[in-house]
ZADREN-685890 format. One record per residue (C-alpha): residue number from 1; residue in one letter; x, y, z. Coordinates in nm, 2 decimals. Example, Ala and Ser with C-alpha at 12.3 -4.5 7.8 and 13.67 -1.06 7.14 Angstrom:
<nodes>
{num=1; residuo=A; x=1.23; y=-0.45; z=0.78} $
{num=2; residuo=S; x=1.37; y=-0.11; z=0.71} $
</nodes>
This chain:
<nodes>
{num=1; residuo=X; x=0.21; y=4.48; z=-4.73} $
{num=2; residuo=X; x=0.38; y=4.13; z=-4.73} $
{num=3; residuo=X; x=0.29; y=3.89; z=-4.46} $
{num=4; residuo=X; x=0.57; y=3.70; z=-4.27} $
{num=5; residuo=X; x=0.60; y=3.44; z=-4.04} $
{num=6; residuo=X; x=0.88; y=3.47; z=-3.77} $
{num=7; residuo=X; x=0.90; y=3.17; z=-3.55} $
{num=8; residuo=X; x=1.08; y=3.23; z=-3.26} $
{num=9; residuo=X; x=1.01; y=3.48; z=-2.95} $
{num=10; residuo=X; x=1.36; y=3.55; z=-2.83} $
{num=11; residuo=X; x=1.64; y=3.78; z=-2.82} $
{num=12; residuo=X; x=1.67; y=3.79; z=-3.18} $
{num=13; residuo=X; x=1.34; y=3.74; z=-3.30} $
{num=14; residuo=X; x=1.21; y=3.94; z=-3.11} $
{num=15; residuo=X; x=1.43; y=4.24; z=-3.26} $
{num=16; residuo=X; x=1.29; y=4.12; z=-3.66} $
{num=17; residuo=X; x=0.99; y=4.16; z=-3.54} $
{num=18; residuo=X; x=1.06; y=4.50; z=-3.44} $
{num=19; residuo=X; x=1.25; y=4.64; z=-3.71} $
{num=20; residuo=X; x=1.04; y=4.46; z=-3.95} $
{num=21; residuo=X; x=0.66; y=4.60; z=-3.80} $
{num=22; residuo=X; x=0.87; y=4.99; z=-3.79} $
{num=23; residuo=X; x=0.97; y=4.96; z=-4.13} $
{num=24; residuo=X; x=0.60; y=4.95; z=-4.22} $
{num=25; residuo=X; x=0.60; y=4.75; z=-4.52} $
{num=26; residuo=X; x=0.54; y=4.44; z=-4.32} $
{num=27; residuo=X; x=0.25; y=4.27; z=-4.13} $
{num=28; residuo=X; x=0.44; y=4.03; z=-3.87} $
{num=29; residuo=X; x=0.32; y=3.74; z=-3.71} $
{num=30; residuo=X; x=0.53; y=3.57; z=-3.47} $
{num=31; residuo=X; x=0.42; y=3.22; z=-3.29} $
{num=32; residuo=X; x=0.65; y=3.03; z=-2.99} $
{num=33; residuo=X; x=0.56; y=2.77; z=-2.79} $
{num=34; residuo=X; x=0.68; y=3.00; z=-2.50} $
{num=35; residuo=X; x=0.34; y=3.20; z=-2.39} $
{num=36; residuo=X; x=0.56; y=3.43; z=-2.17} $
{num=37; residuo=X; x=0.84; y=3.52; z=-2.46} $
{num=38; residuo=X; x=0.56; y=3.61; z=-2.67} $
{num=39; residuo=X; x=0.40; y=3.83; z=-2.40} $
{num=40; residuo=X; x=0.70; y=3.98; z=-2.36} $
{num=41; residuo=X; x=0.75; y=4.06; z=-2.74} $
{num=42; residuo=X; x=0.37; y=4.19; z=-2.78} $
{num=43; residuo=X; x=0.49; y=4.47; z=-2.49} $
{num=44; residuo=X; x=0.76; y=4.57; z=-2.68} $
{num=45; residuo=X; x=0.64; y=4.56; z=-3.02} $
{num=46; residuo=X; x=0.23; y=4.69; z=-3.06} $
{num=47; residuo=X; x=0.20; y=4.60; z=-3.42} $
{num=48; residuo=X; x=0.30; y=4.21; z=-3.41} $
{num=49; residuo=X; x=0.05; y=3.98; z=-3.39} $
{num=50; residuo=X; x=0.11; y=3.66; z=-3.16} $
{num=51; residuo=X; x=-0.01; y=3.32; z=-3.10} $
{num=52; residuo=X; x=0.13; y=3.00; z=-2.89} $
{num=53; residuo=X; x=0.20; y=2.77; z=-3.14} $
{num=54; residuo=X; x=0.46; y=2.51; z=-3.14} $
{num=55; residuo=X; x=0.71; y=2.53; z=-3.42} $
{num=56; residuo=X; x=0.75; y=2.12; z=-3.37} $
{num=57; residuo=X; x=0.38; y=2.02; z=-3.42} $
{num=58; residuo=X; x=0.36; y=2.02; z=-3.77} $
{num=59; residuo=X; x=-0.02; y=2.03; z=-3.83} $
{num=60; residuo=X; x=0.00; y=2.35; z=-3.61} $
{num=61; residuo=X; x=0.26; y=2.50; z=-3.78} $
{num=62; residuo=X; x=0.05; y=2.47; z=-4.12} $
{num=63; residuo=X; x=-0.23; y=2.62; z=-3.99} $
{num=64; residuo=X; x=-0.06; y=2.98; z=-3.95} $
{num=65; residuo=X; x=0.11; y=2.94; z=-4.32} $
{num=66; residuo=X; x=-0.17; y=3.02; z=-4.61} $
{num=67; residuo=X; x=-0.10; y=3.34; z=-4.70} $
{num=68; residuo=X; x=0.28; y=3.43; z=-4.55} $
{num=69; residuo=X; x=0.50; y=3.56; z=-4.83} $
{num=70; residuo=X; x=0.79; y=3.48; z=-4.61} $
{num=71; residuo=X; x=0.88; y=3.22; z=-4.28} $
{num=72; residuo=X; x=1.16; y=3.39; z=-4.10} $
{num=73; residuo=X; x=1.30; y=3.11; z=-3.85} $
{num=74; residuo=X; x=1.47; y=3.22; z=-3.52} $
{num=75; residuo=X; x=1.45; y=2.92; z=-3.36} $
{num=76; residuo=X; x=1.73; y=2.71; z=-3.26} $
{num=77; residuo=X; x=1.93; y=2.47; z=-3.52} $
{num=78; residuo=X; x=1.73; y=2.19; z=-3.46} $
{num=79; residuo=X; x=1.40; y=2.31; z=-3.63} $
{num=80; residuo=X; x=1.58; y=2.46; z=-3.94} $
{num=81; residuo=X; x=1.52; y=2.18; z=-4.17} $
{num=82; residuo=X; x=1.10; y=2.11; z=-4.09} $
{num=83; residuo=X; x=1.08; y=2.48; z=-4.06} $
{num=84; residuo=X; x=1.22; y=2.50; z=-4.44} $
{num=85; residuo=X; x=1.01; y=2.21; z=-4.58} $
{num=86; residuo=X; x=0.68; y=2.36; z=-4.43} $
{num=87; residuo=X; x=0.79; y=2.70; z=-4.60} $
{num=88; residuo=X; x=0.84; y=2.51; z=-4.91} $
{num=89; residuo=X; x=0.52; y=2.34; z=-4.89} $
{num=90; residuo=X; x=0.36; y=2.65; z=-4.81} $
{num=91; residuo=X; x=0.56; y=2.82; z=-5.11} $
{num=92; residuo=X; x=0.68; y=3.04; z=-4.90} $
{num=93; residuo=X; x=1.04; y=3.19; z=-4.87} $
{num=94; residuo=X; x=1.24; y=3.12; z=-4.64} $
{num=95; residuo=X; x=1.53; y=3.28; z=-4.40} $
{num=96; residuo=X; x=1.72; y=3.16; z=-4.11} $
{num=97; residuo=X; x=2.02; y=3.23; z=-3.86} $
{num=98; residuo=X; x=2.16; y=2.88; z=-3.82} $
{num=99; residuo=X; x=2.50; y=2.85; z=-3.79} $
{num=100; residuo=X; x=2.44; y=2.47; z=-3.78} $
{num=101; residuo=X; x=2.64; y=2.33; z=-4.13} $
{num=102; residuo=X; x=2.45; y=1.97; z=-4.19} $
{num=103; residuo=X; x=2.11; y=2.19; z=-4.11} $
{num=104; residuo=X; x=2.22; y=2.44; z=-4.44} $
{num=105; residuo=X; x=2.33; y=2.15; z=-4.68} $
{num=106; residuo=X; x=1.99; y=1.98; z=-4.60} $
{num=107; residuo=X; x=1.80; y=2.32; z=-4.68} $
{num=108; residuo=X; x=2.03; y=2.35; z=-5.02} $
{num=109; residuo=X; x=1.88; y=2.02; z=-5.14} $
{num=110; residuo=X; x=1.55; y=2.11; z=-5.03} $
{num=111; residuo=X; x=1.56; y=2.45; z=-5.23} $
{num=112; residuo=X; x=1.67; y=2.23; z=-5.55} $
{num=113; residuo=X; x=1.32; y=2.15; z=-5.63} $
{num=114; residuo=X; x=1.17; y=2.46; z=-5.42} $
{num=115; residuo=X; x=0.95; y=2.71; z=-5.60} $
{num=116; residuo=X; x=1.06; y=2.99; z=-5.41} $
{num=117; residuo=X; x=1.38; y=3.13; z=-5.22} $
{num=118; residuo=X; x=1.54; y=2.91; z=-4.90} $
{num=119; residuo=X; x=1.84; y=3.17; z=-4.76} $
{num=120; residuo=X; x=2.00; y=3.00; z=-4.43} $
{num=121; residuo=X; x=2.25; y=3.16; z=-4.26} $
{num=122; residuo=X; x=2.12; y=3.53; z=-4.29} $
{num=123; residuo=X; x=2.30; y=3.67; z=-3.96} $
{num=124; residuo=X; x=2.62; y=3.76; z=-3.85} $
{num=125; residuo=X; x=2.84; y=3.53; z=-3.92} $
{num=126; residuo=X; x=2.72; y=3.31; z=-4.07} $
{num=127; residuo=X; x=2.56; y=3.60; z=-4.25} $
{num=128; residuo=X; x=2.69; y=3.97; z=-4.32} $
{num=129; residuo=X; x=3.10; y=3.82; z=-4.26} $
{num=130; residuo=X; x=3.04; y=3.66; z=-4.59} $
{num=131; residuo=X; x=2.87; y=3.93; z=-4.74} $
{num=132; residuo=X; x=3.20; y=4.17; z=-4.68} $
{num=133; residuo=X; x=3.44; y=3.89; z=-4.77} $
{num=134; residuo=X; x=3.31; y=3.83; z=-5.12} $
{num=135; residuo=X; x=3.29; y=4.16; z=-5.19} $
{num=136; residuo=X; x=3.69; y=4.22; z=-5.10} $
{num=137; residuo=X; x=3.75; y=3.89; z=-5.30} $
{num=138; residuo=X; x=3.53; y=4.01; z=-5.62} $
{num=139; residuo=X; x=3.84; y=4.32; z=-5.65} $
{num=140; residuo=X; x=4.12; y=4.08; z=-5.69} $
{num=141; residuo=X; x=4.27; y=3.91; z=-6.03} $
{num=142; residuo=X; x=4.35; y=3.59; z=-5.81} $
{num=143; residuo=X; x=4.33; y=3.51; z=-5.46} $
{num=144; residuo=X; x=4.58; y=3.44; z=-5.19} $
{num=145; residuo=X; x=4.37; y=3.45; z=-4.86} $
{num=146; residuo=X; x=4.07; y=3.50; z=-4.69} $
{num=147; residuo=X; x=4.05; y=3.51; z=-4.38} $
{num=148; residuo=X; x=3.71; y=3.67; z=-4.17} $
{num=149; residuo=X; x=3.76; y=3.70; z=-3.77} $
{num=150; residuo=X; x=3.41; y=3.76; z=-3.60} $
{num=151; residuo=X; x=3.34; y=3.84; z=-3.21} $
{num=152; residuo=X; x=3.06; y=3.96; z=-2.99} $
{num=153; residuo=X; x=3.21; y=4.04; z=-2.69} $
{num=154; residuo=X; x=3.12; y=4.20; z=-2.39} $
{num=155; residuo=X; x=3.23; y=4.56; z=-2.26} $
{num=156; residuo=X; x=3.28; y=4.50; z=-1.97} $
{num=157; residuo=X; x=3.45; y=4.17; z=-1.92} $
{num=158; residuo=X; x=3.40; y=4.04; z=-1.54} $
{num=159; residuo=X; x=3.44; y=3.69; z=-1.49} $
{num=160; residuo=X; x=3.66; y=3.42; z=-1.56} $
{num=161; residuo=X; x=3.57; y=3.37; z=-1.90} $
{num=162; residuo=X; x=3.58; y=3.72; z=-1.97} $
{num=163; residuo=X; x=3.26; y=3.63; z=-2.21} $
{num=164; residuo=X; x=2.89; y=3.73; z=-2.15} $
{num=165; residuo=X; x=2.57; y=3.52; z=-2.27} $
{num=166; residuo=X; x=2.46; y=3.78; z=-2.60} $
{num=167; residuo=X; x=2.34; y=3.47; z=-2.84} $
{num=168; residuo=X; x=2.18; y=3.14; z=-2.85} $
{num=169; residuo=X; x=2.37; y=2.88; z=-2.59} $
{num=170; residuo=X; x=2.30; y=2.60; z=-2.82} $
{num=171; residuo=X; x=2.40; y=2.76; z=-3.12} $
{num=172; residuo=X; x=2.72; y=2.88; z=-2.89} $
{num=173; residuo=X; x=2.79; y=2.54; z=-2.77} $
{num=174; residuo=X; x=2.75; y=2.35; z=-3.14} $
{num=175; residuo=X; x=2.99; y=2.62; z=-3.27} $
{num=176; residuo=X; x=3.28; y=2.49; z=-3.02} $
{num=177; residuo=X; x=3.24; y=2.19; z=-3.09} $
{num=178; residuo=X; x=3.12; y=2.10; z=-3.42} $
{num=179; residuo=X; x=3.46; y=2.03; z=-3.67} $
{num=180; residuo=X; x=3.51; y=2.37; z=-3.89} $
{num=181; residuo=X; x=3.56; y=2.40; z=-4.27} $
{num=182; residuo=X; x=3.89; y=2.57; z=-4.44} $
{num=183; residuo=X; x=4.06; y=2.56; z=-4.73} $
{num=184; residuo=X; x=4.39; y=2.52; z=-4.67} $
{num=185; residuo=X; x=4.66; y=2.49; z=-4.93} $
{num=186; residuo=X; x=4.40; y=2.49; z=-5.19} $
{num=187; residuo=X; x=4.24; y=2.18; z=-5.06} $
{num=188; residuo=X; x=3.89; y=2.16; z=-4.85} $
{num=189; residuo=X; x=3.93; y=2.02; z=-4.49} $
{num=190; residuo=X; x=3.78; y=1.99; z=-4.18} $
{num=191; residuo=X; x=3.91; y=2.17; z=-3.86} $
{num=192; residuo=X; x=3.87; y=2.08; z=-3.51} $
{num=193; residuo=X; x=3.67; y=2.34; z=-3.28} $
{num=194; residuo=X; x=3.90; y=2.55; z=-3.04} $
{num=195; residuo=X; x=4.22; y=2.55; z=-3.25} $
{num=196; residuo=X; x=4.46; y=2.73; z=-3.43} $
{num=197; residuo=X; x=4.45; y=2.98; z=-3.17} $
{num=198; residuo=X; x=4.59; y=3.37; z=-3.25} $
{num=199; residuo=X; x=4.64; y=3.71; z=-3.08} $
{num=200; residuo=X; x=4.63; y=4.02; z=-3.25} $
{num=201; residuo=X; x=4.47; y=4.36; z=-3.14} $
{num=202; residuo=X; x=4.28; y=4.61; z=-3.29} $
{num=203; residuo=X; x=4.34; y=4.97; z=-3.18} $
{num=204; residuo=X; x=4.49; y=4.88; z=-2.86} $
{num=205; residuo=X; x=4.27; y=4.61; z=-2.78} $
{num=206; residuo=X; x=4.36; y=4.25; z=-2.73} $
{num=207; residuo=X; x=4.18; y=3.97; z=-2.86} $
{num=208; residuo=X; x=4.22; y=3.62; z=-2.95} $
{num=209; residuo=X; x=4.07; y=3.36; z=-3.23} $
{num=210; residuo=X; x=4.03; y=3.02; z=-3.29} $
{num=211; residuo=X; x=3.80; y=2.78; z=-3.54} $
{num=212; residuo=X; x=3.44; y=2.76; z=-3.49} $
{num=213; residuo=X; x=3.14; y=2.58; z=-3.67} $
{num=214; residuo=X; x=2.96; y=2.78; z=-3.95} $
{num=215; residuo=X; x=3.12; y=3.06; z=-3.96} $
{num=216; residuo=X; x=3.20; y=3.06; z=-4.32} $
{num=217; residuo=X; x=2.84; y=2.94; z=-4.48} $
{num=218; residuo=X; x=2.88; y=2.84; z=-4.87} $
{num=219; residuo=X; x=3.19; y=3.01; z=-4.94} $
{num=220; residuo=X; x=3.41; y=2.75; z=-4.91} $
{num=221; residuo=X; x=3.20; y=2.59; z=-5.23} $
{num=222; residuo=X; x=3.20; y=2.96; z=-5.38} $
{num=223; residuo=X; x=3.57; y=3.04; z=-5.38} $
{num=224; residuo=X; x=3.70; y=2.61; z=-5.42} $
{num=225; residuo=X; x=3.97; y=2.65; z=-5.71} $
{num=226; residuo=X; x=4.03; y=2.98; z=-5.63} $
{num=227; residuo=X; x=4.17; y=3.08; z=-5.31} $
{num=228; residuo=X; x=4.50; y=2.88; z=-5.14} $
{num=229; residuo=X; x=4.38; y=2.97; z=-4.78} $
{num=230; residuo=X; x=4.03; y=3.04; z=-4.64} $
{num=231; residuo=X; x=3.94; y=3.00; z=-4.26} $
{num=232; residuo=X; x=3.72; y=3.17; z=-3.99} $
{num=233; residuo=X; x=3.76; y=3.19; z=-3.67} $
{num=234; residuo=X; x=3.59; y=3.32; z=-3.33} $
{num=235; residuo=X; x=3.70; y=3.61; z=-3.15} $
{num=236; residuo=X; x=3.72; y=3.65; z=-2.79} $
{num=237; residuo=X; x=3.91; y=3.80; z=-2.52} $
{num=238; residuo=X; x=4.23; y=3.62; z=-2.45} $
{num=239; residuo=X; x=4.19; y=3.33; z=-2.23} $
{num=240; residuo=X; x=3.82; y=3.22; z=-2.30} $
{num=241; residuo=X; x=3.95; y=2.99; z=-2.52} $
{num=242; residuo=X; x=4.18; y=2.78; z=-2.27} $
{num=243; residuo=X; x=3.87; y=2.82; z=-1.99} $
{num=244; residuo=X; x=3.63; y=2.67; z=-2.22} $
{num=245; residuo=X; x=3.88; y=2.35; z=-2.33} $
{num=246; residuo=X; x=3.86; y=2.29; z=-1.96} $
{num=247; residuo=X; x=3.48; y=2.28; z=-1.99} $
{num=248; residuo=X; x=3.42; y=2.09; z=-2.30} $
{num=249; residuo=X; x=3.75; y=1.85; z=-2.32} $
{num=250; residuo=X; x=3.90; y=1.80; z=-1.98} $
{num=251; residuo=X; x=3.57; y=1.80; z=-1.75} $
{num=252; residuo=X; x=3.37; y=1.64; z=-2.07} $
{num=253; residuo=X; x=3.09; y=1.88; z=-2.10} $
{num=254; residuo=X; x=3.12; y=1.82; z=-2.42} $
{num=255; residuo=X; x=2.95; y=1.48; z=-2.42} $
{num=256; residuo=X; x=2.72; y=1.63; z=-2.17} $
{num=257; residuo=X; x=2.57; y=1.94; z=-2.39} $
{num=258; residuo=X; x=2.26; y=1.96; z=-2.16} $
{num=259; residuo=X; x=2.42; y=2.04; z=-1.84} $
{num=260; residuo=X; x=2.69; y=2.23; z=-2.01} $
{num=261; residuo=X; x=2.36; y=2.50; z=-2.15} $
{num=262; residuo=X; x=2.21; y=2.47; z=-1.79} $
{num=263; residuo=X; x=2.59; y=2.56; z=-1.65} $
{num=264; residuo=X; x=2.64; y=2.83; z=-1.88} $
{num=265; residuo=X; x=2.30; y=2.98; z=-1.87} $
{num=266; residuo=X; x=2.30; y=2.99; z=-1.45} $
{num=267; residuo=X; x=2.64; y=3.12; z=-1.42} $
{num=268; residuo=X; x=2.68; y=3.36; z=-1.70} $
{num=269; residuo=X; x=2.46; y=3.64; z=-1.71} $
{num=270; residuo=X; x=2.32; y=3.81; z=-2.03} $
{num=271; residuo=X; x=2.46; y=4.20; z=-2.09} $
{num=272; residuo=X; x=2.34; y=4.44; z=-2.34} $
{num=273; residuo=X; x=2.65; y=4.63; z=-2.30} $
{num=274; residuo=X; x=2.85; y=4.43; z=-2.59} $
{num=275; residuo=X; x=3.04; y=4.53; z=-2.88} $
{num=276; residuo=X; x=3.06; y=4.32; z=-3.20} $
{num=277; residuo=X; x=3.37; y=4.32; z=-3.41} $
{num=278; residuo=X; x=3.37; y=4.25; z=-3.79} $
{num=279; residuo=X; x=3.75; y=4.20; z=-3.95} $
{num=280; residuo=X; x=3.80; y=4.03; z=-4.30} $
{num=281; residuo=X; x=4.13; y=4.03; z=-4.43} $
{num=282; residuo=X; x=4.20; y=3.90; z=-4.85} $
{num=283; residuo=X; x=4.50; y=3.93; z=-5.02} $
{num=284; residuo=X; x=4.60; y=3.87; z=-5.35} $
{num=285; residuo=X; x=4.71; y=3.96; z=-5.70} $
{num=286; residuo=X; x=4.55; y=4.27; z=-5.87} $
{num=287; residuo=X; x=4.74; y=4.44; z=-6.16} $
{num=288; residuo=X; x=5.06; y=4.20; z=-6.10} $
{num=289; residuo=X; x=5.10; y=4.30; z=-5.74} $
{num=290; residuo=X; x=5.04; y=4.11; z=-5.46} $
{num=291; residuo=X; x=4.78; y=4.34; z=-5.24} $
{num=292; residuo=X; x=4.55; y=4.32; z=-4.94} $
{num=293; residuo=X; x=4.21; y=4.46; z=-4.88} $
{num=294; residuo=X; x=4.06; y=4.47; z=-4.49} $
{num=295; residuo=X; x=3.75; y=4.56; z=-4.37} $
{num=296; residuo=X; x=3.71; y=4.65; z=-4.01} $
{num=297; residuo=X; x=3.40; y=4.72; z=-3.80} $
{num=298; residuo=X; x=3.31; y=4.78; z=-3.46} $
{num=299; residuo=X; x=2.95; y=4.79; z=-3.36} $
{num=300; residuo=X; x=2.80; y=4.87; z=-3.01} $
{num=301; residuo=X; x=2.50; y=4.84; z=-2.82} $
{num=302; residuo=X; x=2.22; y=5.12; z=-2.86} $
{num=303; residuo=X; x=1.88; y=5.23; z=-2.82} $
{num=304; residuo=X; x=1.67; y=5.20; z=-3.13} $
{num=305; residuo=X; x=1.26; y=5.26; z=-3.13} $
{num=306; residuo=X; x=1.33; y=5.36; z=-2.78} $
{num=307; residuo=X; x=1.46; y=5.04; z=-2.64} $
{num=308; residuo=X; x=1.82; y=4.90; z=-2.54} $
{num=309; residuo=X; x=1.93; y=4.66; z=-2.82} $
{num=310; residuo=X; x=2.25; y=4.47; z=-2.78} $
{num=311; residuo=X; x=2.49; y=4.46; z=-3.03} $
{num=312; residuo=X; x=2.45; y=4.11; z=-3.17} $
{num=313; residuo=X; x=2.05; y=4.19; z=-3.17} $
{num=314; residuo=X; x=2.12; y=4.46; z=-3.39} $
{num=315; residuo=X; x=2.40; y=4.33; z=-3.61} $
{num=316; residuo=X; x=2.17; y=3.95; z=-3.62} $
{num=317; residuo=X; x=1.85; y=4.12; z=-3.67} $
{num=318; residuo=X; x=1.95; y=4.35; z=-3.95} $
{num=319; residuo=X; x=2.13; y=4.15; z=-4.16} $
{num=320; residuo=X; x=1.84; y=3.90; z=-4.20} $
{num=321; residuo=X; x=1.62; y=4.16; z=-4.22} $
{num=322; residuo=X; x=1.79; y=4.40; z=-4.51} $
{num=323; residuo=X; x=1.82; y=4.00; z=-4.68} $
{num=324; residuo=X; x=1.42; y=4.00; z=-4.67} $
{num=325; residuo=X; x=1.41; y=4.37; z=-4.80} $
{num=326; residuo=X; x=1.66; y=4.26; z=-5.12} $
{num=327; residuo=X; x=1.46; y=4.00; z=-5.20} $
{num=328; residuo=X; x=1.13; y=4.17; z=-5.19} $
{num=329; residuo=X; x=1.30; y=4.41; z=-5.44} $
{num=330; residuo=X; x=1.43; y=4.14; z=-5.66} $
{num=331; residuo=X; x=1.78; y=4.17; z=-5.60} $
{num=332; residuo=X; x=1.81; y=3.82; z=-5.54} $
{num=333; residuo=X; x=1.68; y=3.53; z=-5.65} $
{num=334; residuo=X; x=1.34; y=3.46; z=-5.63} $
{num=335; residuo=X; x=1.38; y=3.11; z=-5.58} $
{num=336; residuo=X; x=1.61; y=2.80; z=-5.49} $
{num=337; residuo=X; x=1.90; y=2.85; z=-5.26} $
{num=338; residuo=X; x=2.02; y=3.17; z=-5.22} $
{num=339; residuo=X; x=2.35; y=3.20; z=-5.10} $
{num=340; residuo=X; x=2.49; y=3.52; z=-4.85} $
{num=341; residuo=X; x=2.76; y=3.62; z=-5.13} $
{num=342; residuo=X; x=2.43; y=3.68; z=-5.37} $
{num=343; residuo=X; x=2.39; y=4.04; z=-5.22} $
{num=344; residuo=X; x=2.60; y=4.30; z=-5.34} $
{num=345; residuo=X; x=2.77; y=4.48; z=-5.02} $
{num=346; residuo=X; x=2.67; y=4.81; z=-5.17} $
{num=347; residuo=X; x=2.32; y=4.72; z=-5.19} $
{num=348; residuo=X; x=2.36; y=4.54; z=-4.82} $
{num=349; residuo=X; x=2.50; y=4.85; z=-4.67} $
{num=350; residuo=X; x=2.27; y=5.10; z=-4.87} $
{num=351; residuo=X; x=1.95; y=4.90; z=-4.71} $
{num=352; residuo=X; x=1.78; y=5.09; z=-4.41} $
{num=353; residuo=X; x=1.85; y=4.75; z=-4.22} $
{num=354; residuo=X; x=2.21; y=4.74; z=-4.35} $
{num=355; residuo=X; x=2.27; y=5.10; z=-4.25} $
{num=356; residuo=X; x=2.29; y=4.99; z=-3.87} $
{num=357; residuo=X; x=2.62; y=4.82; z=-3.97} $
{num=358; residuo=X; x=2.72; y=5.22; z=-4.07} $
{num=359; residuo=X; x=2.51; y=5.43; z=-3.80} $
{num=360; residuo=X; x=2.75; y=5.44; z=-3.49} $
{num=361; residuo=X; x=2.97; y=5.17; z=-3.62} $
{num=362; residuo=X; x=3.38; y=5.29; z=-3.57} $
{num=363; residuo=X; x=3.61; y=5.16; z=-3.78} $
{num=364; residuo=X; x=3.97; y=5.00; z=-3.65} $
{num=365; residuo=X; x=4.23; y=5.22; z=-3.73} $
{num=366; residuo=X; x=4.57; y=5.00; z=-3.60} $
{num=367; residuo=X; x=4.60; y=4.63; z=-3.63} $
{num=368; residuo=X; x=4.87; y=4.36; z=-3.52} $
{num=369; residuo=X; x=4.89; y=4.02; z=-3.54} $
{num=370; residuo=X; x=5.07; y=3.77; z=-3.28} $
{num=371; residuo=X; x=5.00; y=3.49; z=-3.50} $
{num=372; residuo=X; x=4.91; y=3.16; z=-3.53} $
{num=373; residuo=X; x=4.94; y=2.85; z=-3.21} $
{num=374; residuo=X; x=4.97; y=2.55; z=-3.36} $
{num=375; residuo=X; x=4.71; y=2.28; z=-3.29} $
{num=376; residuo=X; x=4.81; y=2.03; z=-3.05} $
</nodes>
């Protein structure tokens, strides 16, 4: 069995642990500062082993390392980059969630010298969204656009911001407001946070999108040259959007991140009733016609190992986790940076992990777009 490390007690890592100590190939460890979190995790999942440790003190942290094959960090953005080094010291691999894009460039020039794997970004989005778009991309001659739209959403919207807490609030509030890669007209820019704001629906159901931070991982270095347009963008219920420029721009919360989280966190309330919607969209030139390829999926909450998992647990959890399971097997690299459009869709969805993005997932059948606001 191959030992990892997964730092972090909460909603997400939580779920690794789970899926990792059923799949039985694994012996988990998981450490947090947070005594209760980890109480809470050693209810729900018999075969993790858990100590208090905080991820920060670095002495501690090296302690617990001889011996992991693996540190699997979900923690927030902040402890990406020490939590890489001590896996590299440790030569151990190393995954994460971060969304956070200075956080995954310092782990890239960490990995250069590394004698084992460093894969950031191994969630959702950043994460699986890339995993589908490359794949798309990979079946055309030349490419005209990319374009990969991304949501966790409640099901049943009820307040104001029609949103529900399902994810990290830091992570959530350094996605609105960080600036946002593109490629736009062949060139590589920066995009504010919030913009570019679109409608469109999906069987009937209306959404909106608009840039956020991360979202698109390495692939603006993996497709530069090669694609004219290339963006990412948030989905949400229409509305949100508008509420949360209030928040962040007009009141200044955005200067104010604390009391922004402490906001968010007392007046939102966390749902396990959310659905998570996957779109990628790439057109382009194949056989001297211009074509377009989509791939559409809607997954929902649902009990697995007799427990409620939301959505974005599920989707979060098993894509890292299918990335540790493809690396085990050598179908990635064994070490250096390891990017999310290294693993081959087929393989991703063939994975016992990857399934979950299959089991109970439906598929879009109708799509329309109301196009593009500009910025401004």
């Amino acid at each position: 069995m191959k030992r990892v490390l997964i730092v972090g007690a909460g909603k997400i890592g939580a779920v690794i642990a789970d899926f990792l100590s059923a799949g039985g190939d694994y012996a988990v460890s998981v450490i947090d500062r947070d005594a209760a979190a980890l109480a809470r995790l050693a209810d729900e999942v018999a075969k993790a082993k858990v100590q208090t440790v905080d991820a920060a003190d670095a002495g501690a942290l090296a302690a617990v390392m001889p011996g992991q094959f693996a540190l699997i960090n979900a923690c927030p953005f902040d402890l990406s980059v020490p939590l890489a080094q001590a896996a590299v010291r440790a030569e151990a691999h190393y995954f994460d969630l971060t969304e956070d894009v200075a956080s995954a460039q310092a782990i890239r020039t960490l990995a250069a010298t590394a004698r084992t794997a460093l894969m950031p970004q191994c969630g959702l989005a950043p994460g699986f969204v890339s995993v589908a778009a490359y794949d798309l991309a990979r079946r055309f001659d030349t490419l005209d656009s990319v374009h990969m739209r991304v949501g966790a959403l409640p099901k049943f919207p009820s307040n104001g911001l029609k949103y529900n807490l399902t994810w990290s609030t830091d992570g959530l509030i350094n996605e609105y407001l960080n600036p946002c890669q593109a490629i736009v007209d062949g060139e590589l820019k920066e995009m504010p946070a919030l913009e570019e704001l679109e409608h469109f629906s999906l069987d009937g159901d209306a959404y909106e999108a608009f840039n956020t931070s991360g979202g698109l991982g390495t692939l603006c270095d993996t497709l530069a040259g090669r694609v004219r347009n290339l963006n990412y963008r948030t989905v949400r219920y229409p509305g949100h959007r508008d509420v949360m420029k209030l928040l962040l721009d007009d009141l200044r919360l955005g200067e104010r991140r604390a009391l922004l989280k402490d906001i968010l966190e007392s007046a939102i309330p966390v749902t396990m009733q959310d659905v998570v919607l996957v779109f990628v969209s790439v057109s382009g030139q194949r056989e001297g016609m211009l074509m377009q390829e989509t791939f559409a999926r809607k997954i929902y909450s649902r009990k697995l190992h007799g427990r409620l998992r939301s959505a974005i647990q599920i989707t979060t959890a098993s894509a890292l986790c299918a990335a540790l399971d493809l690396q085990v097997a050598g179908r990635l690299p064994q070490r250096g940076f390891v990017r999310q459009e290294d693993i081959a869709l087929d393989d991703f969805l063939a994975n016992r992990f990857g399934q979950n993005y299959i089991l109970d997932g439906a598929e879009p059948h109708f799509a329309a777009s109301g196009g593009v606001r500009p910025m401004g």
